[in-house]
FIVEXZA-708094 format. One record per atom (N, C-alpha, C, CB): residue number from 1; atom name; x, y, z. Coordinates in steps of 0.001 Angstrom, whole numbers, plus 500000, padded with zeros to 6 digits. Glycine has a CB too. Layout:
! residues N
+-----+------+--------+--------+--------+
:  nr : atom :      X :      Y :      Z :
+-----+------+--------+--------+--------+
: NUM :   CA :      X :      Y :      Z :
...
+-----+------+--------+--------+--------+
***
This chain:
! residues 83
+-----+------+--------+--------+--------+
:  nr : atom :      X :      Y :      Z :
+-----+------+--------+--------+--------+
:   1 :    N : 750134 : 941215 : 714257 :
:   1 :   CA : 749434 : 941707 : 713090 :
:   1 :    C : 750454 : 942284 : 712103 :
:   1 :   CB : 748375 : 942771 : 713488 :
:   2 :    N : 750367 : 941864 : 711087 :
:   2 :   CA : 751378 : 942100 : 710062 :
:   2 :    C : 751212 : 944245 : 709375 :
:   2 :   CB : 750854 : 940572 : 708564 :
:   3 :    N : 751647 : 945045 : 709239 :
:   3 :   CA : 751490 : 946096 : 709350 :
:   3 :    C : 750875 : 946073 : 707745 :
:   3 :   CB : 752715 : 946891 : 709902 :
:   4 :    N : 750273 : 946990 : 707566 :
:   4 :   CA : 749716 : 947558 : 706112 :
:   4 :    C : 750837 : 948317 : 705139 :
:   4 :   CB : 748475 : 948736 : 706429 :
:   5 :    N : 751295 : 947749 : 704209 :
:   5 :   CA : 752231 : 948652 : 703006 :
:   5 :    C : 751552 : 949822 : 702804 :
:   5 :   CB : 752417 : 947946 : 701437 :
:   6 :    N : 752220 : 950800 : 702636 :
:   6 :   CA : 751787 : 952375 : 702091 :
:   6 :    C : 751978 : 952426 : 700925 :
:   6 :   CB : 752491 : 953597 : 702601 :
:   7 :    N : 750551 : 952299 : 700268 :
:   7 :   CA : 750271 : 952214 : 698952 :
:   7 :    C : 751342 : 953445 : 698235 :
:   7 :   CB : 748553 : 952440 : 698740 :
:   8 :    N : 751198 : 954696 : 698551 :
:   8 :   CA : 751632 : 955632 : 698131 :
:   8 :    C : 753653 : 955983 : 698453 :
:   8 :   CB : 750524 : 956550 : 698732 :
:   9 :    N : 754061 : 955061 : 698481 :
:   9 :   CA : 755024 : 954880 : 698757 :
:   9 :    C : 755970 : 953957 : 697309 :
:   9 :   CB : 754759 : 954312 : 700114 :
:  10 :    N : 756747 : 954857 : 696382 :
:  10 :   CA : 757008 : 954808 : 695438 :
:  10 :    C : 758699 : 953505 : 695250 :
:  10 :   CB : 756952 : 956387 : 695154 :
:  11 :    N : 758994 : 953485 : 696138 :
:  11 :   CA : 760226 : 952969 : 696458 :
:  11 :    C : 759731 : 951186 : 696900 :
:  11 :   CB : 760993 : 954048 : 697831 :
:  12 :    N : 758524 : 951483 : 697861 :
:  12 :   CA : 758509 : 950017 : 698125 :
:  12 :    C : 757795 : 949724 : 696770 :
:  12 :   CB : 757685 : 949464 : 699614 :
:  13 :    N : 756730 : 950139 : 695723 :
:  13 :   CA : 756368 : 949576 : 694821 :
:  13 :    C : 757385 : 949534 : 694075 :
:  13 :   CB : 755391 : 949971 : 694370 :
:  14 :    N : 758428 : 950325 : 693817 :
:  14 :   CA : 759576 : 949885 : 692875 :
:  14 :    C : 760219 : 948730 : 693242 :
:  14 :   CB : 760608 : 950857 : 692750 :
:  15 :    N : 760347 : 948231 : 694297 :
:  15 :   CA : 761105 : 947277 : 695123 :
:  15 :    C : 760519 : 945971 : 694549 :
:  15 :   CB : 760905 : 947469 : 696806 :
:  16 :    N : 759360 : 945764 : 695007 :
:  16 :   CA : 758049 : 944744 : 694874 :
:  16 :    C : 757660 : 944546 : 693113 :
:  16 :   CB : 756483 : 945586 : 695832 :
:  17 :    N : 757834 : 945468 : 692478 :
:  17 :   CA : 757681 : 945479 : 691047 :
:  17 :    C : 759351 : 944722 : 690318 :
:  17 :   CB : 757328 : 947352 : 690573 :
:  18 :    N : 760212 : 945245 : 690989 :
:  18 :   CA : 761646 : 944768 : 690329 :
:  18 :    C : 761879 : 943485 : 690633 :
:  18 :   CB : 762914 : 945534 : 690797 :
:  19 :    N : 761383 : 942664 : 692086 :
:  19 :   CA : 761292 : 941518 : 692198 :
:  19 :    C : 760144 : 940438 : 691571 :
:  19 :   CB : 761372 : 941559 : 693309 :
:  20 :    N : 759085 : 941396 : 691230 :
:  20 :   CA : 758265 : 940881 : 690604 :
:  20 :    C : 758580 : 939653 : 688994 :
:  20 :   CB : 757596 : 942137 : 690438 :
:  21 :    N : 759676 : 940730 : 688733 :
:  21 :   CA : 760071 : 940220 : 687372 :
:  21 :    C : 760404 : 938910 : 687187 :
:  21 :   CB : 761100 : 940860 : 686902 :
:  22 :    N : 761077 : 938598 : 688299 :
:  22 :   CA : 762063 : 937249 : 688062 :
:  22 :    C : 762541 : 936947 : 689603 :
:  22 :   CB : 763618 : 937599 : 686891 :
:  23 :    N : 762677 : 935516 : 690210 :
:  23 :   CA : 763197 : 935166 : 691631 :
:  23 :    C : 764701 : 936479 : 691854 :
:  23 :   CB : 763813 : 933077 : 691613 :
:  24 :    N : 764947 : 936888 : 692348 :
:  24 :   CA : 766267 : 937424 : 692997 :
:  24 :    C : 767108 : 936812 : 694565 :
:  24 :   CB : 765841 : 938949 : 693251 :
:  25 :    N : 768316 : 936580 : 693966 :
:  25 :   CA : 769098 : 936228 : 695222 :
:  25 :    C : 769311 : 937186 : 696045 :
:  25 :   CB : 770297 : 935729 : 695011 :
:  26 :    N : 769240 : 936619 : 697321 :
:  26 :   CA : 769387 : 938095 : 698121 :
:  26 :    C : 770231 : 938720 : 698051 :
:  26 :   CB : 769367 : 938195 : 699286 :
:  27 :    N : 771460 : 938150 : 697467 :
:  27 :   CA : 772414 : 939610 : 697950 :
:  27 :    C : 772697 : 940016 : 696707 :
:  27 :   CB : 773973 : 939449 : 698911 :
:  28 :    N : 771931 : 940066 : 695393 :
:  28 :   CA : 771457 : 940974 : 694311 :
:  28 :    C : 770448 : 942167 : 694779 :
:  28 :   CB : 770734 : 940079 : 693240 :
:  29 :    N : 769342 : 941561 : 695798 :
:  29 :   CA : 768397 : 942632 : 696293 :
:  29 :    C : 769218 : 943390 : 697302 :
:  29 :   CB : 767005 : 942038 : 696959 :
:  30 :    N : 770085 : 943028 : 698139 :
:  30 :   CA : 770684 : 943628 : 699181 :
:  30 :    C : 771728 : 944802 : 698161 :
:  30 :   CB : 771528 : 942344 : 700278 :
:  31 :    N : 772257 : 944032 : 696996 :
:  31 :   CA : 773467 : 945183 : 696264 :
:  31 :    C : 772565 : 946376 : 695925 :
:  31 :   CB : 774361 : 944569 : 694586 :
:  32 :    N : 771527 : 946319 : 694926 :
:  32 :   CA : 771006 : 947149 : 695079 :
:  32 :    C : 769720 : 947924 : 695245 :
:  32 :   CB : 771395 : 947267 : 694688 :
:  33 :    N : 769422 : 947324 : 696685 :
:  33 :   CA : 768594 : 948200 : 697434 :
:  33 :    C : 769327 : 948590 : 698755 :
:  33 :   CB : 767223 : 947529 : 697708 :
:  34 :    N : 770453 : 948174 : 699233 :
:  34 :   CA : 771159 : 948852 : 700825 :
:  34 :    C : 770873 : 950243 : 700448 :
:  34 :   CB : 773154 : 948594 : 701248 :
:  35 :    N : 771363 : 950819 : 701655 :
:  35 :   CA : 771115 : 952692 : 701910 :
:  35 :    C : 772060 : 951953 : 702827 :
:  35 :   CB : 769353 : 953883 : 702483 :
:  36 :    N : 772659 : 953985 : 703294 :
:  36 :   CA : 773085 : 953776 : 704690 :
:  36 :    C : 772308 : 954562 : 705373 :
:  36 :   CB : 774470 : 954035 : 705014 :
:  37 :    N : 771035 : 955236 : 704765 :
:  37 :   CA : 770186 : 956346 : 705680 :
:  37 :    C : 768877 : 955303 : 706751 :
:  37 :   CB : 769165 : 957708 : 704259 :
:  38 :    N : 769501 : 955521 : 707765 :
:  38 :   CA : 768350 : 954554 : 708652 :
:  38 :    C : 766732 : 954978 : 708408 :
:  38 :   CB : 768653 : 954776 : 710484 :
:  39 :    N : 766298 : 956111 : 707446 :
:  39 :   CA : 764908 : 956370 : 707301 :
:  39 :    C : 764328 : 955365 : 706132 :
:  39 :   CB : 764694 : 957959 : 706950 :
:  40 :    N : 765478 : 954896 : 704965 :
:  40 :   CA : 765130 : 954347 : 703880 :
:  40 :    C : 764582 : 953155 : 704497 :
:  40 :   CB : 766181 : 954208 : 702863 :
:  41 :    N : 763808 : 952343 : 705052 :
:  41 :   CA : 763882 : 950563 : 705201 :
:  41 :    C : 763110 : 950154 : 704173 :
:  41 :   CB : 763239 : 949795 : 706660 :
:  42 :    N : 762830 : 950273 : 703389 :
:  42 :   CA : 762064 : 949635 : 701785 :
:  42 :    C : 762184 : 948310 : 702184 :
:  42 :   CB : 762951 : 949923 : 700023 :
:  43 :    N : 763425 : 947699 : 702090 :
:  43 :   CA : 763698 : 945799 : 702481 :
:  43 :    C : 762965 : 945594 : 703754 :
:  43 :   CB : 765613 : 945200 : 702861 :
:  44 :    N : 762945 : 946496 : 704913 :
:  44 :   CA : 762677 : 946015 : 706135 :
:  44 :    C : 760805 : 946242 : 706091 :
:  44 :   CB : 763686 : 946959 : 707414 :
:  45 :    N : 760491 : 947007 : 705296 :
:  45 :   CA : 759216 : 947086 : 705332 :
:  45 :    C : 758234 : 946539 : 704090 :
:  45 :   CB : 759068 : 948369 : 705571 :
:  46 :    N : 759406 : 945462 : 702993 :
:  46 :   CA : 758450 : 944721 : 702010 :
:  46 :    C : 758483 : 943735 : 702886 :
:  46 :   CB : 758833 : 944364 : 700413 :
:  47 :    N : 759634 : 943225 : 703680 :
:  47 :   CA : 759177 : 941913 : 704230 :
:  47 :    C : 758350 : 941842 : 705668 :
:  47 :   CB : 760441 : 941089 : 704377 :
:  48 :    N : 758405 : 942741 : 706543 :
:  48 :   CA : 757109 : 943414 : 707264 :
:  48 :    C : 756041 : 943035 : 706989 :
:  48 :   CB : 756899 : 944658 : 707118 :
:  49 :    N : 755868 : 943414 : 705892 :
:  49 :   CA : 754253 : 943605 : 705088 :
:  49 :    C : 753240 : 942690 : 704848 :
:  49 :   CB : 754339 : 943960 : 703787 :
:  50 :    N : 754476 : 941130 : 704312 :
:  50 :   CA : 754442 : 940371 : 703884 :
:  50 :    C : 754130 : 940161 : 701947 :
:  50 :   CB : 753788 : 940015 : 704821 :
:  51 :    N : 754765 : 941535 : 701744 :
:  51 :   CA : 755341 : 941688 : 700280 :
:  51 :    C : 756074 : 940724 : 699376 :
:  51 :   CB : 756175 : 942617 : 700326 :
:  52 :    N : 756707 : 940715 : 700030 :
:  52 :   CA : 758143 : 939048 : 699520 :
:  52 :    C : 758709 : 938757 : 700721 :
:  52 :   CB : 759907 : 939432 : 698274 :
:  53 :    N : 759239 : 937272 : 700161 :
:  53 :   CA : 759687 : 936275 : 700924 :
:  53 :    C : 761289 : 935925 : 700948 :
:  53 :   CB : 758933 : 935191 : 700504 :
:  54 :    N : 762021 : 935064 : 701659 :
:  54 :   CA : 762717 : 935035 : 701950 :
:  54 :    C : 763368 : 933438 : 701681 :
:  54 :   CB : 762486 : 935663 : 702898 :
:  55 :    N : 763111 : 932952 : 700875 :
:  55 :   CA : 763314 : 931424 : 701184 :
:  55 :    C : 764691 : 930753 : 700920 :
:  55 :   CB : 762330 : 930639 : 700357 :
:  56 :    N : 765458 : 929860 : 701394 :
:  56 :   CA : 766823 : 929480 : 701276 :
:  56 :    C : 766683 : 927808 : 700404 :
:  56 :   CB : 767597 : 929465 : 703041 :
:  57 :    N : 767199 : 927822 : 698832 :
:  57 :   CA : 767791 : 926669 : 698416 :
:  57 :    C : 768777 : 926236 : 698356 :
:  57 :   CB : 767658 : 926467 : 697699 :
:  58 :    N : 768883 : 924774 : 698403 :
:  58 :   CA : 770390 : 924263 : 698456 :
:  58 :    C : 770828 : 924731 : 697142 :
:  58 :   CB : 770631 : 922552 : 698654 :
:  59 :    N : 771829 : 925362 : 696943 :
:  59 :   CA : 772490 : 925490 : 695661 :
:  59 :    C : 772436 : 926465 : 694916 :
:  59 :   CB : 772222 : 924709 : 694956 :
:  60 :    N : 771089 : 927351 : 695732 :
:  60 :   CA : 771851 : 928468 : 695047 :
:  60 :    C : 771184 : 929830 : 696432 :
:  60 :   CB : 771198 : 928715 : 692870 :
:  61 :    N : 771087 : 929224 : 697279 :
:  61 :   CA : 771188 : 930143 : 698681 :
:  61 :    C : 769835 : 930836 : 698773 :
:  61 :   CB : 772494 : 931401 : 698662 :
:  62 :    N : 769919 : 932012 : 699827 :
:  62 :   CA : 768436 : 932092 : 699709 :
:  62 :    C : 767967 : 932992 : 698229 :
:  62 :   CB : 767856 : 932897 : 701198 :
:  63 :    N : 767238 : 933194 : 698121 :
:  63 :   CA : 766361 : 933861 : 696755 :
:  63 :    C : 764881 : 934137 : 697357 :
:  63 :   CB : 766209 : 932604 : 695220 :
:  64 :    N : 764604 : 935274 : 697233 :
:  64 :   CA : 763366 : 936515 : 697304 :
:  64 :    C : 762783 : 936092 : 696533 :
:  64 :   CB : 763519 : 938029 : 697034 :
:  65 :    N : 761131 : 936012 : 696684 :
:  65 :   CA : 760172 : 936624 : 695608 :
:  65 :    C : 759634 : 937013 : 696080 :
:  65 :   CB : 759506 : 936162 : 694768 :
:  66 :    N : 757771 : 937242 : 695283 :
:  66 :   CA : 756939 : 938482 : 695491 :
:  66 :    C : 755842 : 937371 : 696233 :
:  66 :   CB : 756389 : 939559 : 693877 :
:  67 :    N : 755006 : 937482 : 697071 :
:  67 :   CA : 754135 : 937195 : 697259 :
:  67 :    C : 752256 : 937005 : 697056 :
:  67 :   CB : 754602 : 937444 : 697693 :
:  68 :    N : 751928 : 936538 : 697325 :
:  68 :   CA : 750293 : 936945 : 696570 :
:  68 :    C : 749902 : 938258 : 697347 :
:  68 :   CB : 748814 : 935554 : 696879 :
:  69 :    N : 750562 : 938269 : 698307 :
:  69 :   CA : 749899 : 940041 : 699267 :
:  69 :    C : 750865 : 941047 : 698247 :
:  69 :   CB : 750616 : 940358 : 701749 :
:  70 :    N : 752140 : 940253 : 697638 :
:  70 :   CA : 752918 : 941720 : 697215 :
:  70 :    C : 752363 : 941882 : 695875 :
:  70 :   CB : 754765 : 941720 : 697152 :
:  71 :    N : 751892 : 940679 : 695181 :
:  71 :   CA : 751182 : 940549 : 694200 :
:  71 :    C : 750159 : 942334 : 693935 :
:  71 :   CB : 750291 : 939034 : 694602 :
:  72 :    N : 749231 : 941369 : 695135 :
:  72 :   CA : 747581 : 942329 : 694866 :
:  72 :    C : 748486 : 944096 : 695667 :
:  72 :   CB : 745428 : 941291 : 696486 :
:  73 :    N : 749459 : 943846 : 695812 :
:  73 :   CA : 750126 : 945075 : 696279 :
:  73 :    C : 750055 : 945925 : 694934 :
:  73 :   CB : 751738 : 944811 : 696890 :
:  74 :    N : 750918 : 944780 : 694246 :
:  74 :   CA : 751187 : 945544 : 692833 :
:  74 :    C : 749982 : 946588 : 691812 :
:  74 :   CB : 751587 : 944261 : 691882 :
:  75 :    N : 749296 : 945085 : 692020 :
:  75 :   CA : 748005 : 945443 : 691163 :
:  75 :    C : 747157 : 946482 : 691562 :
:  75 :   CB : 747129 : 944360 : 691064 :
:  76 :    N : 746905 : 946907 : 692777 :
:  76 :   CA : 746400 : 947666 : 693665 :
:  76 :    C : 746971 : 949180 : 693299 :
:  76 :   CB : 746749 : 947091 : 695067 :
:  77 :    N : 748383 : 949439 : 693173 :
:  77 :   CA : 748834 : 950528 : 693276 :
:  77 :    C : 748653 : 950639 : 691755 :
:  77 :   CB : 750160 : 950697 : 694013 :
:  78 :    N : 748297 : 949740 : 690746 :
:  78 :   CA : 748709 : 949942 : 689528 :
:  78 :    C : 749769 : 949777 : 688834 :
:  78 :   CB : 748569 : 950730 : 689376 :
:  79 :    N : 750878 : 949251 : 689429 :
:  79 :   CA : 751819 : 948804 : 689112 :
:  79 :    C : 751707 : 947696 : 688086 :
:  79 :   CB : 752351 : 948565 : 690123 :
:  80 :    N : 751246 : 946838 : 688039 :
:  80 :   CA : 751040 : 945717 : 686631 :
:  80 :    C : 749288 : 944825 : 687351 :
:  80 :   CB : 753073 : 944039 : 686481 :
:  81 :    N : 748570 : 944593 : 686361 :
:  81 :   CA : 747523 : 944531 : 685921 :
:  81 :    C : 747919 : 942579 : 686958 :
:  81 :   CB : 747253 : 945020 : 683905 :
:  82 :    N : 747257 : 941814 : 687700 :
:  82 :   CA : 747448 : 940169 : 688233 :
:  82 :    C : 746696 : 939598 : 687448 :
:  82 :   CB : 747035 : 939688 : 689744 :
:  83 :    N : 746109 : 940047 : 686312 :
:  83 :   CA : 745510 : 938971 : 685651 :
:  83 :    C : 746538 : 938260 : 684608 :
:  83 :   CB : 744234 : 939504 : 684948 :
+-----+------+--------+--------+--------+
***
């Protein structure tokens, strides 16, 4: 069972909103979203969630986006309007 995002959790909607914008390569999301504090997992718990994805193209490696769950995530918290 895929776990429930915590709506009230300001970091993963920032996360999910910044990818929202435009595809990101991962290791643009990895530059800057790493921590070294093992409490932060924002990355480990958008893709948990099933927030965003993970997918690998030839040519230009893997690249993140948002999903329709990270979508109605968004919209849900108020973060931007899915219509």
């Amino acid at each position: 069972m895929t776990p429930s995002p915590n709506k009230a959790d300001p970091l993963l909607r920032d996360l999910v909103l910044w990818i929202s914008r435009e595809p990101r390569h991962y290791r643009d999301v990895m530059d800057a979203w790493k921590t070294s504090c093992p409490r932060l997992t924002i990355w480990e718990d958008a893709i948990d969630c099933g927030l965003v994805s993970r997918t690998f193209t030839t040519g230009t490696g893997d690249i993140i986006t948002v999903t329709d769950k990270g979508r109605a995530f968004l919209s849900d918290t108020g973060a931007y309007s899915a219509a």
